[in-house]
PyMOL CGO cylinders between C-alpha atoms (Angstrom):
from pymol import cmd
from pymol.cgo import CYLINDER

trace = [
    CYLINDER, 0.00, 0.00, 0.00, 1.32, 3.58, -0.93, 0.3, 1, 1, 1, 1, 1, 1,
    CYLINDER, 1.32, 3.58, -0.93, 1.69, 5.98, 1.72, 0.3, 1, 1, 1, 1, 1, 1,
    CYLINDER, 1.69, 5.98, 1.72, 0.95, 9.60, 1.06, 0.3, 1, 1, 1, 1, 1, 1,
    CYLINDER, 0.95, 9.60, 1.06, 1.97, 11.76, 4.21, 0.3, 1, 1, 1, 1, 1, 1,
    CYLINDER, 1.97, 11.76, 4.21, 0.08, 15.18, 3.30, 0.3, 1, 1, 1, 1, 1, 1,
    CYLINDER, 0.08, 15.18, 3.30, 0.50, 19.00, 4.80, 0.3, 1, 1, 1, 1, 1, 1,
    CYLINDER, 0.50, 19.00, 4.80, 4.30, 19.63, 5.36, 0.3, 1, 1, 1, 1, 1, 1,
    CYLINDER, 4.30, 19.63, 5.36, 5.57, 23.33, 6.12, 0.3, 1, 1, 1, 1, 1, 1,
    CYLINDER, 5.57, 23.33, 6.12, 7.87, 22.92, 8.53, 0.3, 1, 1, 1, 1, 1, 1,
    CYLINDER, 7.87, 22.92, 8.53, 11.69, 22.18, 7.22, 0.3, 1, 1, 1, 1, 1, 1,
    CYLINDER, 11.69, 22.18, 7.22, 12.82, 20.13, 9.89, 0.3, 1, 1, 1, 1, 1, 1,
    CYLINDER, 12.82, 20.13, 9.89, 9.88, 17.93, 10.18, 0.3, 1, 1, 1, 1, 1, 1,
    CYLINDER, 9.88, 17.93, 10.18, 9.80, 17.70, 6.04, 0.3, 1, 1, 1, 1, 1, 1,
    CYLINDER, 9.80, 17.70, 6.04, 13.42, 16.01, 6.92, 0.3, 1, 1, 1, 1, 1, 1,
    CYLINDER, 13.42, 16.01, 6.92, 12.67, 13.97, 9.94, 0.3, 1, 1, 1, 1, 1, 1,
    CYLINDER, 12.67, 13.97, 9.94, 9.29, 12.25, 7.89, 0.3, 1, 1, 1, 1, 1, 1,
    CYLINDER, 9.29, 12.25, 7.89, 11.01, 11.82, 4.62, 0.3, 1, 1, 1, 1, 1, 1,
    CYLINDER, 11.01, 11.82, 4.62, 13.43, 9.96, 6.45, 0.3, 1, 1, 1, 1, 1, 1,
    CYLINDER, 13.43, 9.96, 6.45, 10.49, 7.33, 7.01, 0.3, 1, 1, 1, 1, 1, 1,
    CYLINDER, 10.49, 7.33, 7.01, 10.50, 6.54, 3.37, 0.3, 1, 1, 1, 1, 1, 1,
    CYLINDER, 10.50, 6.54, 3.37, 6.63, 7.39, 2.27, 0.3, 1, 1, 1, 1, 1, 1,
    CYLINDER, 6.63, 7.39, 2.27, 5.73, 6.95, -1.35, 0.3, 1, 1, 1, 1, 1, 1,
    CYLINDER, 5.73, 6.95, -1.35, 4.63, 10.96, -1.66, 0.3, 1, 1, 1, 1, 1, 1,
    CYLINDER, 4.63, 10.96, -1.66, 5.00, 13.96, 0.65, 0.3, 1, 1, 1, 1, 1, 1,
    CYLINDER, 5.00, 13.96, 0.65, 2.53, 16.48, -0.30, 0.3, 1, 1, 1, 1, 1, 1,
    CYLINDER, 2.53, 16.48, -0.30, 2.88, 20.48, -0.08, 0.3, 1, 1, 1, 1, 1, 1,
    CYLINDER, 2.88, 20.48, -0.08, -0.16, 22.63, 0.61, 0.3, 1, 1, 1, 1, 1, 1,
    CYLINDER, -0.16, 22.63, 0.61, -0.69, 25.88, -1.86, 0.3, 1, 1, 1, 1, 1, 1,
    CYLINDER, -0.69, 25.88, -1.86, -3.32, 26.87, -0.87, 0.3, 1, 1, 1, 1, 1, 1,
    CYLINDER, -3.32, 26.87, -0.87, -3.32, 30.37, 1.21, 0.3, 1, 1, 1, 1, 1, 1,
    CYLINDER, -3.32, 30.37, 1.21, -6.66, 29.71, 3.51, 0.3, 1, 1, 1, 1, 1, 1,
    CYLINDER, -6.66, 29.71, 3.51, -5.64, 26.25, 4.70, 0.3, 1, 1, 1, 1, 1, 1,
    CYLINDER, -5.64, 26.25, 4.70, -3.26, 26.29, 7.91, 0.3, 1, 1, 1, 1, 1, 1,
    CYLINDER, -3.26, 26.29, 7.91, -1.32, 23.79, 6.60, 0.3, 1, 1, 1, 1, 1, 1,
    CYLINDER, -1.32, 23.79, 6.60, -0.35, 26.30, 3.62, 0.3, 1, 1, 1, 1, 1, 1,
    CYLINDER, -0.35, 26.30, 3.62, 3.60, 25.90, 2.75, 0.3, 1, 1, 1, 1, 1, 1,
    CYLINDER, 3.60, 25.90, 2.75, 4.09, 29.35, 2.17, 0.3, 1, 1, 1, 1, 1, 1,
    CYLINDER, 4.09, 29.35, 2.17, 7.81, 29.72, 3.47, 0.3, 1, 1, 1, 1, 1, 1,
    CYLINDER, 7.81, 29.72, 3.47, 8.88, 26.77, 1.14, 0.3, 1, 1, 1, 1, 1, 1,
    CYLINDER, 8.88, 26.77, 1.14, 12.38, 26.93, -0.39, 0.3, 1, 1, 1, 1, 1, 1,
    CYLINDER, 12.38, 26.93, -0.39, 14.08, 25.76, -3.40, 0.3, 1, 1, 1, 1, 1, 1,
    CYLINDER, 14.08, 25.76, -3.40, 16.84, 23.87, -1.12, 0.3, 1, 1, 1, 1, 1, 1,
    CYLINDER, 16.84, 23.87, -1.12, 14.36, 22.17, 1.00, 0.3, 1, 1, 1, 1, 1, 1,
    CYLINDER, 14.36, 22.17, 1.00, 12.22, 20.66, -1.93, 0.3, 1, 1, 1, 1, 1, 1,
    CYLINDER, 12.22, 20.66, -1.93, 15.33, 19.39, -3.42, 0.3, 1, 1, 1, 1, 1, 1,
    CYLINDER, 15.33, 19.39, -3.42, 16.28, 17.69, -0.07, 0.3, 1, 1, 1, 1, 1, 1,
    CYLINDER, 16.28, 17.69, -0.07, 13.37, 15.53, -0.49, 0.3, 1, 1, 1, 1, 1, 1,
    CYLINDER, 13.37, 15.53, -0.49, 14.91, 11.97, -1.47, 0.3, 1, 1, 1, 1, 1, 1,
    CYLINDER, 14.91, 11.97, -1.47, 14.95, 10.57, -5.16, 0.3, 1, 1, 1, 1, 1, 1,
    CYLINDER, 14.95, 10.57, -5.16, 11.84, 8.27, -4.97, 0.3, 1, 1, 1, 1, 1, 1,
    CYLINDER, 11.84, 8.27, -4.97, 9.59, 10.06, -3.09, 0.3, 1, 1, 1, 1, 1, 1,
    CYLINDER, 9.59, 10.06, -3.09, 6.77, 11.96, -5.03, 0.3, 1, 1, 1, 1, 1, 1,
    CYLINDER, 6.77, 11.96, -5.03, 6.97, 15.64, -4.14, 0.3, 1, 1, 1, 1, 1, 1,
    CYLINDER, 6.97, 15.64, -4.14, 2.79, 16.48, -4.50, 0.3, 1, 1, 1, 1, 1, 1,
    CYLINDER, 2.79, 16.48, -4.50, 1.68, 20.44, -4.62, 0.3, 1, 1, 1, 1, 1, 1,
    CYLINDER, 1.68, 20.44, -4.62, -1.89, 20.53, -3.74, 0.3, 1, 1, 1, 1, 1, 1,
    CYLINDER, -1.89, 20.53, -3.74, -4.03, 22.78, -4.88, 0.3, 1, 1, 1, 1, 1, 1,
    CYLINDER, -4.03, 22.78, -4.88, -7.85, 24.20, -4.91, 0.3, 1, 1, 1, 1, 1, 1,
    CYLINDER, -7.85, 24.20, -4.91, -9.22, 26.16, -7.72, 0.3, 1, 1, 1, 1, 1, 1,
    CYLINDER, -9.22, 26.16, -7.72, -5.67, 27.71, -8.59, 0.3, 1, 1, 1, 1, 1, 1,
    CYLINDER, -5.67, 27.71, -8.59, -5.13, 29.26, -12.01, 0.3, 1, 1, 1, 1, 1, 1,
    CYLINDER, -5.13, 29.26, -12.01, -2.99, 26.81, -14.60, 0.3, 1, 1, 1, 1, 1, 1,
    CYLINDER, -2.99, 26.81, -14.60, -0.41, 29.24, -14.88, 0.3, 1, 1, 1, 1, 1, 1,
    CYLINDER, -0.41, 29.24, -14.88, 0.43, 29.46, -11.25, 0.3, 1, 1, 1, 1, 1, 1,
    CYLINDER, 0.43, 29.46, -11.25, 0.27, 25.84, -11.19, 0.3, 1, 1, 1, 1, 1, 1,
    CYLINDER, 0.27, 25.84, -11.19, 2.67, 25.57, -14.41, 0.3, 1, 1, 1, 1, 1, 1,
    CYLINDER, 2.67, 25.57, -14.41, 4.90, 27.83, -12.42, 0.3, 1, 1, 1, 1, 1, 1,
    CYLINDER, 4.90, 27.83, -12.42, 5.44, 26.38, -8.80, 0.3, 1, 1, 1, 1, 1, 1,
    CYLINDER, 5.44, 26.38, -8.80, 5.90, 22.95, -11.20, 0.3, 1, 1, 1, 1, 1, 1,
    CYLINDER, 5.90, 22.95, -11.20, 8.85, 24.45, -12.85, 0.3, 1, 1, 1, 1, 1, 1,
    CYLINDER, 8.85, 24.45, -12.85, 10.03, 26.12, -9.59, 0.3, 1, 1, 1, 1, 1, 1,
    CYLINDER, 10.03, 26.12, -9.59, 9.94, 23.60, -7.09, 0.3, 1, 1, 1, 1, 1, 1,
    CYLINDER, 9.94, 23.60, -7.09, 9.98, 20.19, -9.18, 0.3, 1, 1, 1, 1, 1, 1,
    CYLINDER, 9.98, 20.19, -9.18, 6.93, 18.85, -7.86, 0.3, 1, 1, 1, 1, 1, 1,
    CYLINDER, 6.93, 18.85, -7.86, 6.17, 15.46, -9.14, 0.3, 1, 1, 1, 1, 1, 1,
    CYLINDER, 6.17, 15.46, -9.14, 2.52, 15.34, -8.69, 0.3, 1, 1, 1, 1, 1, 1,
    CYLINDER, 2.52, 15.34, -8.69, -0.25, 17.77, -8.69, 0.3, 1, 1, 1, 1, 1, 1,
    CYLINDER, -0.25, 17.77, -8.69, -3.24, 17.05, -5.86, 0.3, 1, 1, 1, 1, 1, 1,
    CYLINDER, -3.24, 17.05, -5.86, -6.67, 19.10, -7.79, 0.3, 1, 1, 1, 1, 1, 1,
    CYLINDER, -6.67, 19.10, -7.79, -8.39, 19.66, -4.74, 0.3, 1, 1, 1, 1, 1, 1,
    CYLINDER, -8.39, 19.66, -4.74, -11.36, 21.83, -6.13, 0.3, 1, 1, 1, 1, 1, 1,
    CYLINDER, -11.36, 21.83, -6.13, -13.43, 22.40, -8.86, 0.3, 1, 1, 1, 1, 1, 1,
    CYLINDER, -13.43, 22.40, -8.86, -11.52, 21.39, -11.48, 0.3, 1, 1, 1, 1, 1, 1,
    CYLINDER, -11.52, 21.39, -11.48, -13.05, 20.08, -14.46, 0.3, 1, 1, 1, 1, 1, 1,
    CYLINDER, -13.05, 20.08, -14.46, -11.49, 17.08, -16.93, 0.3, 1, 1, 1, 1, 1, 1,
    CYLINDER, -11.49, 17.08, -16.93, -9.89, 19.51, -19.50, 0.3, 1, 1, 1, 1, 1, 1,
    CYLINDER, -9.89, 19.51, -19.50, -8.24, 21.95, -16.79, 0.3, 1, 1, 1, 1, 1, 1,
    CYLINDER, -8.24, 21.95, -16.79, -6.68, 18.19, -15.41, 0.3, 1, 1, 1, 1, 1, 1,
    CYLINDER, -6.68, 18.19, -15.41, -5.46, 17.01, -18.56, 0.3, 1, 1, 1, 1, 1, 1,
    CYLINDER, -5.46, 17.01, -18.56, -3.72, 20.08, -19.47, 0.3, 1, 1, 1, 1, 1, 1,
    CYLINDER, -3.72, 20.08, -19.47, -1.12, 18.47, -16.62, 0.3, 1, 1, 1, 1, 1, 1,
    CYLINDER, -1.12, 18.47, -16.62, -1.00, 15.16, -17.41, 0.3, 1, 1, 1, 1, 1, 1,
    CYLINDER, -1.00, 15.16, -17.41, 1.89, 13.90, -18.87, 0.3, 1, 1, 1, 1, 1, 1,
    CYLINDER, 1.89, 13.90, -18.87, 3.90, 16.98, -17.47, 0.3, 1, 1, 1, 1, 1, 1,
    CYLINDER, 3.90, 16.98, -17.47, 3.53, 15.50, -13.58, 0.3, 1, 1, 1, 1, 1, 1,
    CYLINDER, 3.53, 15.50, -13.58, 1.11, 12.55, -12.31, 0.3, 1, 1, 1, 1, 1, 1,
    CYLINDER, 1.11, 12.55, -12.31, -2.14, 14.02, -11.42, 0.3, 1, 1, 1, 1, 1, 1,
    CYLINDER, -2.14, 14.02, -11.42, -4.63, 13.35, -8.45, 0.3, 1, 1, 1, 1, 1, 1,
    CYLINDER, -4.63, 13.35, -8.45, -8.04, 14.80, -8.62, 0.3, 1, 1, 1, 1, 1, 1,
    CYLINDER, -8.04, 14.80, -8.62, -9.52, 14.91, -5.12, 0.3, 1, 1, 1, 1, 1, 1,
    CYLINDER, -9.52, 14.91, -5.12, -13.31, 14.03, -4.62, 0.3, 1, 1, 1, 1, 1, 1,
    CYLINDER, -13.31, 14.03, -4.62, -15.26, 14.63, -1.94, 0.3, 1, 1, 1, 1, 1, 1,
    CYLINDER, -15.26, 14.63, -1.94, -17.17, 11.69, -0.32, 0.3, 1, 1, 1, 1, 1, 1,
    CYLINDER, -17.17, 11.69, -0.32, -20.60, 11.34, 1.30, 0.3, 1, 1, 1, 1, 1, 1,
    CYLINDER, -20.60, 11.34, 1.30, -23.90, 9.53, 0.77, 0.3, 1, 1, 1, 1, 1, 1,
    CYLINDER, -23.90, 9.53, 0.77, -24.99, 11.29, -2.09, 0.3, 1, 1, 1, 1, 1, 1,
    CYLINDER, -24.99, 11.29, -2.09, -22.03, 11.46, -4.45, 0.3, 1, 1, 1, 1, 1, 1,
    CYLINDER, -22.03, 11.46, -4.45, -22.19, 10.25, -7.56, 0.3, 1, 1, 1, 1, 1, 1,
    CYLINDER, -22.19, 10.25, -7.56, -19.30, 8.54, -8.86, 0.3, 1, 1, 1, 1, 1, 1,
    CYLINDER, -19.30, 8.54, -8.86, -20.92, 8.33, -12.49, 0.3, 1, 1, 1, 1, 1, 1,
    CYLINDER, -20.92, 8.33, -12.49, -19.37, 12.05, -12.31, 0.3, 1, 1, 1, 1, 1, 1,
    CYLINDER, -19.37, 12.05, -12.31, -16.02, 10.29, -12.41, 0.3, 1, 1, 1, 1, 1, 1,
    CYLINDER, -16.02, 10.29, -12.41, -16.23, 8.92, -15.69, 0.3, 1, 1, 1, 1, 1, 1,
    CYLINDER, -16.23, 8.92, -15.69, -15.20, 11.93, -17.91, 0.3, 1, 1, 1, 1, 1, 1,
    CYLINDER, -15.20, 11.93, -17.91, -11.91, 12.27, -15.85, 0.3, 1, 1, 1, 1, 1, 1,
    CYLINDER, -11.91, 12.27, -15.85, -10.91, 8.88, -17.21, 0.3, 1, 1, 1, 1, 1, 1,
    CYLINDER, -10.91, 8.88, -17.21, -8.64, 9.64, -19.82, 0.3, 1, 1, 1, 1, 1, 1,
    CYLINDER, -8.64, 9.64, -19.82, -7.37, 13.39, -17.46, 0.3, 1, 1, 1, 1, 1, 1,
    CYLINDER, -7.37, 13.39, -17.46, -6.00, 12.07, -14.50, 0.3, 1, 1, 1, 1, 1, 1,
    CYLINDER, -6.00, 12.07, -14.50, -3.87, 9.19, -12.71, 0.3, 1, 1, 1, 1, 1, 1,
    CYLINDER, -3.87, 9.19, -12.71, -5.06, 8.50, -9.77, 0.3, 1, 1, 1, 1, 1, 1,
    CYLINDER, -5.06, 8.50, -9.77, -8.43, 9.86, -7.43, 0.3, 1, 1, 1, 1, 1, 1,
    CYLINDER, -8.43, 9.86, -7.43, -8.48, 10.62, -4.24, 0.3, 1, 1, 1, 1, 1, 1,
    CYLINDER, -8.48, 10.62, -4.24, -11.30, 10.33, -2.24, 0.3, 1, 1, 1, 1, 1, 1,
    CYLINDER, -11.30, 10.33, -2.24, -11.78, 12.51, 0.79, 0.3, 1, 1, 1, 1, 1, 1,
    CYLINDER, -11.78, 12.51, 0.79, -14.63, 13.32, 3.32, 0.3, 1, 1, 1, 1, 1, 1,
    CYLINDER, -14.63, 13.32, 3.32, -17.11, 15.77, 2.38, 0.3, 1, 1, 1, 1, 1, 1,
    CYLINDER, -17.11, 15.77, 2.38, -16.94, 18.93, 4.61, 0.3, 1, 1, 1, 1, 1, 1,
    CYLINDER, -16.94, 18.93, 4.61, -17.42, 22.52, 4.20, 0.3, 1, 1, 1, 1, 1, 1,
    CYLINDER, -17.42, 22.52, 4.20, -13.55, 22.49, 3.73, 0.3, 1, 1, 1, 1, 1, 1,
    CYLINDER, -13.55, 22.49, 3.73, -10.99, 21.43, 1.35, 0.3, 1, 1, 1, 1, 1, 1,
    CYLINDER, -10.99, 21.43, 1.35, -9.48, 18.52, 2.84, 0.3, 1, 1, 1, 1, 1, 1,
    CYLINDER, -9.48, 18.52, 2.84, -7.85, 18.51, 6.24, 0.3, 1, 1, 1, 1, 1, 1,
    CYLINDER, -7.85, 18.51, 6.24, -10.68, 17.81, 8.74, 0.3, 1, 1, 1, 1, 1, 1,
    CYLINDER, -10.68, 17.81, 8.74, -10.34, 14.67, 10.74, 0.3, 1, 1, 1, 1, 1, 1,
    CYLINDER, -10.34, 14.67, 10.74, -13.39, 13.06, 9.69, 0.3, 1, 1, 1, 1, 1, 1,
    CYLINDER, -13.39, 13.06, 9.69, -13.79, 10.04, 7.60, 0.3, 1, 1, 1, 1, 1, 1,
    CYLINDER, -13.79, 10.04, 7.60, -16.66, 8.65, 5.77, 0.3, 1, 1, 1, 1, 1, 1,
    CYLINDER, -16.66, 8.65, 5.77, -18.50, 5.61, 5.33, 0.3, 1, 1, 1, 1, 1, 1,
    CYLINDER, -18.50, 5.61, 5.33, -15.97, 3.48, 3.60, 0.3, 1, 1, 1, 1, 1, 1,
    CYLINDER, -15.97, 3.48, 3.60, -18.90, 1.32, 2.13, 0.3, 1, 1, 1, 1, 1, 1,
    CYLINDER, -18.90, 1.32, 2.13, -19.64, 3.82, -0.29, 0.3, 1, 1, 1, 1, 1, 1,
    CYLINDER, -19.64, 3.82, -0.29, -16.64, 2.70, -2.54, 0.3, 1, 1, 1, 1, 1, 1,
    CYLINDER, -16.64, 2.70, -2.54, -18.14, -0.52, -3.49, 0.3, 1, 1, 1, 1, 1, 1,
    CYLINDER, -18.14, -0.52, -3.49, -20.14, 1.85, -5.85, 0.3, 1, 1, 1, 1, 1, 1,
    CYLINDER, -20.14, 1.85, -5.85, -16.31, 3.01, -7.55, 0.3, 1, 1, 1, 1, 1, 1,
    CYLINDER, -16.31, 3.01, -7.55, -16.17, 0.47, -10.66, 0.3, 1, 1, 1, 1, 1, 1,
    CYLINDER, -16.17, 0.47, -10.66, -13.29, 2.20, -12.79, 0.3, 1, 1, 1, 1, 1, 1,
    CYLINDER, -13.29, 2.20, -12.79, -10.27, 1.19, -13.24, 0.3, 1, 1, 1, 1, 1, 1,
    CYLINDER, -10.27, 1.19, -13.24, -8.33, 4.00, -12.42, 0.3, 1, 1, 1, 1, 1, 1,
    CYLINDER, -8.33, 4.00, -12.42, -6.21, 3.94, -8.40, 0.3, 1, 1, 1, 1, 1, 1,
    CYLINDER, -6.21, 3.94, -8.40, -7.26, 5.64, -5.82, 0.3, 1, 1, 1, 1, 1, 1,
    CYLINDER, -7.26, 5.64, -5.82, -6.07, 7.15, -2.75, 0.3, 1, 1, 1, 1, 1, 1,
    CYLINDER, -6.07, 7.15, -2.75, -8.41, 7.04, 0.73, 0.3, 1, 1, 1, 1, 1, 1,
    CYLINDER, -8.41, 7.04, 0.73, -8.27, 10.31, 2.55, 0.3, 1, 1, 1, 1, 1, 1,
    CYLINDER, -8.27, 10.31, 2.55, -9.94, 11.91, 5.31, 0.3, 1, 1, 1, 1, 1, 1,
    CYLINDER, -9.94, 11.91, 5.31, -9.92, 11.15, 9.23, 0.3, 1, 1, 1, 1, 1, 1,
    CYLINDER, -9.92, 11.15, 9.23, -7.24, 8.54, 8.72, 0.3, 1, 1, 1, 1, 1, 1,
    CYLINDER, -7.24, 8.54, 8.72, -5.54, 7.59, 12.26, 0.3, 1, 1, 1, 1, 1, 1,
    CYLINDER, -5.54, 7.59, 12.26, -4.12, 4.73, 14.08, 0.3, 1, 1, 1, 1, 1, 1,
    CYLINDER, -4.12, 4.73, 14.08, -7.37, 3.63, 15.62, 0.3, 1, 1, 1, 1, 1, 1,
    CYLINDER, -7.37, 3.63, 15.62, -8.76, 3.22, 12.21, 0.3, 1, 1, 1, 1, 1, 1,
    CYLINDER, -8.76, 3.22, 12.21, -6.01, 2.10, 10.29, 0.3, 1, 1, 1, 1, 1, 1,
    CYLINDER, -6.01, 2.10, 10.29, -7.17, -1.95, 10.69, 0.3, 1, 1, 1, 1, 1, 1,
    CYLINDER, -7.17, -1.95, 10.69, -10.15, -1.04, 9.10, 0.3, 1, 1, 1, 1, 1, 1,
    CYLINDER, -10.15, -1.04, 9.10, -8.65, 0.62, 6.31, 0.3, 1, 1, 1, 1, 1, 1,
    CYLINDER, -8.65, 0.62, 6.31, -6.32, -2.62, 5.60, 0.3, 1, 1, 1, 1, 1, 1,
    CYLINDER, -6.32, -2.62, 5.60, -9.17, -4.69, 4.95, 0.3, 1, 1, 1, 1, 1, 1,
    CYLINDER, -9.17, -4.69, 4.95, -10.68, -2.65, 2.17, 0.3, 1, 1, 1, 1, 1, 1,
    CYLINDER, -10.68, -2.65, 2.17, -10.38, -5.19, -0.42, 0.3, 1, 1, 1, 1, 1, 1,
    CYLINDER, -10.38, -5.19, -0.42, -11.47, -2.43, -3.47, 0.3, 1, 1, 1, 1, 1, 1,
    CYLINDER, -11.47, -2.43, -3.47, -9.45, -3.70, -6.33, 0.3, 1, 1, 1, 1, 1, 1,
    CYLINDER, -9.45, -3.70, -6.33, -7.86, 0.01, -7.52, 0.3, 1, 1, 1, 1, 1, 1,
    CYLINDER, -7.86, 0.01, -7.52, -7.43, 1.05, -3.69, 0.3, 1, 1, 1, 1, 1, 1,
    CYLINDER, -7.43, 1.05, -3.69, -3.55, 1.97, -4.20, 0.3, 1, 1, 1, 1, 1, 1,
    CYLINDER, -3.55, 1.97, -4.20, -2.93, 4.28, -1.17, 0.3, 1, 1, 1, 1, 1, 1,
    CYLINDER, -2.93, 4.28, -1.17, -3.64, 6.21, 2.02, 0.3, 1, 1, 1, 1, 1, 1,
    CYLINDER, -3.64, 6.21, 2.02, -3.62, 9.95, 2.36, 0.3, 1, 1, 1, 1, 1, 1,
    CYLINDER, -3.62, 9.95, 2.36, -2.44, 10.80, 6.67, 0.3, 1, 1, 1, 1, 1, 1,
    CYLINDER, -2.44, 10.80, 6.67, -2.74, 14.42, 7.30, 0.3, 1, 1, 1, 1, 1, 1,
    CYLINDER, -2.74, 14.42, 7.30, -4.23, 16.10, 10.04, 0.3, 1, 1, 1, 1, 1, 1,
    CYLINDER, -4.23, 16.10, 10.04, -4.79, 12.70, 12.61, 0.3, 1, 1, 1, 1, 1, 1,
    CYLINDER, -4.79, 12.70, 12.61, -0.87, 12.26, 12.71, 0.3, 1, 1, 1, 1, 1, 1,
    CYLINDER, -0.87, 12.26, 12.71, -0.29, 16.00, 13.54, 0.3, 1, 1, 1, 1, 1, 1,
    CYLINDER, -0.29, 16.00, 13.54, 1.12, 17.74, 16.67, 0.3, 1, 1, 1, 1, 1, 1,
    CYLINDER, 1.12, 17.74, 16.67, 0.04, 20.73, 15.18, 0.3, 1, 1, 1, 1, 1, 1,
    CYLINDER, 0.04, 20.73, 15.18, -1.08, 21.97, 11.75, 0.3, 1, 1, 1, 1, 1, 1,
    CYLINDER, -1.08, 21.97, 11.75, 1.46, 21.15, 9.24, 0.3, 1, 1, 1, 1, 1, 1,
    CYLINDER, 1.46, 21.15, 9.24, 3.92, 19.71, 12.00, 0.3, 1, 1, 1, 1, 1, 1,
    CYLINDER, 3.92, 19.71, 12.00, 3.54, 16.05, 11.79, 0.3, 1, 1, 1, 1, 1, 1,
    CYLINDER, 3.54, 16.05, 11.79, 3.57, 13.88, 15.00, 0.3, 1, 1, 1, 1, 1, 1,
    CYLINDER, 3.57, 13.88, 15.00, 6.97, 11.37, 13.88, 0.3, 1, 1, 1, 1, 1, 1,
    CYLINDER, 6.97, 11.37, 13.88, 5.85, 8.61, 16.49, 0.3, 1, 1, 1, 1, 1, 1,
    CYLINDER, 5.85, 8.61, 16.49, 2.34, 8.21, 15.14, 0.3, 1, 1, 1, 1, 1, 1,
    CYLINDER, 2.34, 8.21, 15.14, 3.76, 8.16, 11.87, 0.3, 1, 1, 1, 1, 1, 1,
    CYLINDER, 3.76, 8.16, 11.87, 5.93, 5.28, 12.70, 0.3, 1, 1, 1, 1, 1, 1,
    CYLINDER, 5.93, 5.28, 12.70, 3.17, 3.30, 13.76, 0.3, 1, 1, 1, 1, 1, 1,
    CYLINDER, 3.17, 3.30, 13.76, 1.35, 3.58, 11.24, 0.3, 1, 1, 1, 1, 1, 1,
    CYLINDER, 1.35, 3.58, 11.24, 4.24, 2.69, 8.80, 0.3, 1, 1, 1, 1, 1, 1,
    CYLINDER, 4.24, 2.69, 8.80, 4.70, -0.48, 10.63, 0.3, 1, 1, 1, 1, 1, 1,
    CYLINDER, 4.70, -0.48, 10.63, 0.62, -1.47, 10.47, 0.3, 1, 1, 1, 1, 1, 1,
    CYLINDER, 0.62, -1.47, 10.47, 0.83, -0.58, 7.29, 0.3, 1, 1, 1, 1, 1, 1,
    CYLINDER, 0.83, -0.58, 7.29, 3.85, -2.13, 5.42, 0.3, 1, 1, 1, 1, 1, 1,
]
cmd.load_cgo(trace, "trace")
């Protein structure tokens, strides 16, 4: 299972959970959101190890900002956590991996996903709030027997070490990874390294 560790700012910390090994780290541009990476640095992005998929998320941000922190920074991967429709996604694809962020809850259709098929990578699935991501709650995991494409997804949203049992016996055939943001925080954006090794090891 991939491990996505989401909402770094904090240099020091970006070291100390890199040094766990997770599949992607993800970056937060996004100026409402506390976990917003606004004091990232050229050096520190390039200190994240080979292997590791540097993610820049995103909601509702304009393609050519997004072009340019892509070019800056050398993200990897590009986390579409808004509005974004099917053309705006495949305008990146092929340029960086691209994860376009749903949010989940008893009335979602996932018939919408269908025109994204040939536009993005991977989904990620995330808890439906009146935010973008980043609020501790998770949803009914039932709901993704109703996913039937084959494109990967990523679970999101109120991910922590009491739940993570549960999440390994999802048997969905394209669930690919786990998203662990704000459950595995000591504050916003400063990521609890203990917690994180725990889960690593009920994970892998």
């Amino acid at each position: 299972m991939q491990i996505k560790i989401c909402g770094l700012k904090h240099r020091a910390n970006i070291e100390d959970v890199t040094a766990l090994n997770p599949d992607y780290v993800g970056f937060i541009c996004y100026a409402p959101s506390p976990r917003f990476a606004a004091e990232l640095d050229d050096e520190t992005l390039a200190g994240v190890p080979e292997g590791i998929g540097k993610t820049a998320v995103f909601v509702n941000e304009t393609a050519e900002n997004i072009h340019q922190l892509i070019d800056k920074y050398h993200f990897d991967v590009i986390q579409l956590h808004g509005n974004e429709g099917p053309a705006f996604c495949a305008e990146f694809k092929g340029k960086v991996t691209v994860l376009k962020a749903f949010s989940i809850d008893q009335d979602f259709d996932f018939e919408r996903l269908n025109q994204y098929v040939d536009s993005v990578d991977f989904f990620l699935f995330d808890t439906k709030t009146d935010k973008h991501g980043g609020s501790g709650k998770s949803f009914d995991w039932s709901l993704l027997d109703k996913y039937k494409l084959d494109i990967p997804f990523f679970l999101s949203g109120g991910l922590s070490l009491d739940n993570l049992g549960e999440v390994k016996s999802i048997k969905h055939p394209q669930f690919y990874g786990v998203d662990l943001n704000s459950r595995f925080e000591i504050g916003p954006g400063l990521k609890d390294i203990e917690k994180l090794k725990n889960a690593f090891e009920l994970l892998r």
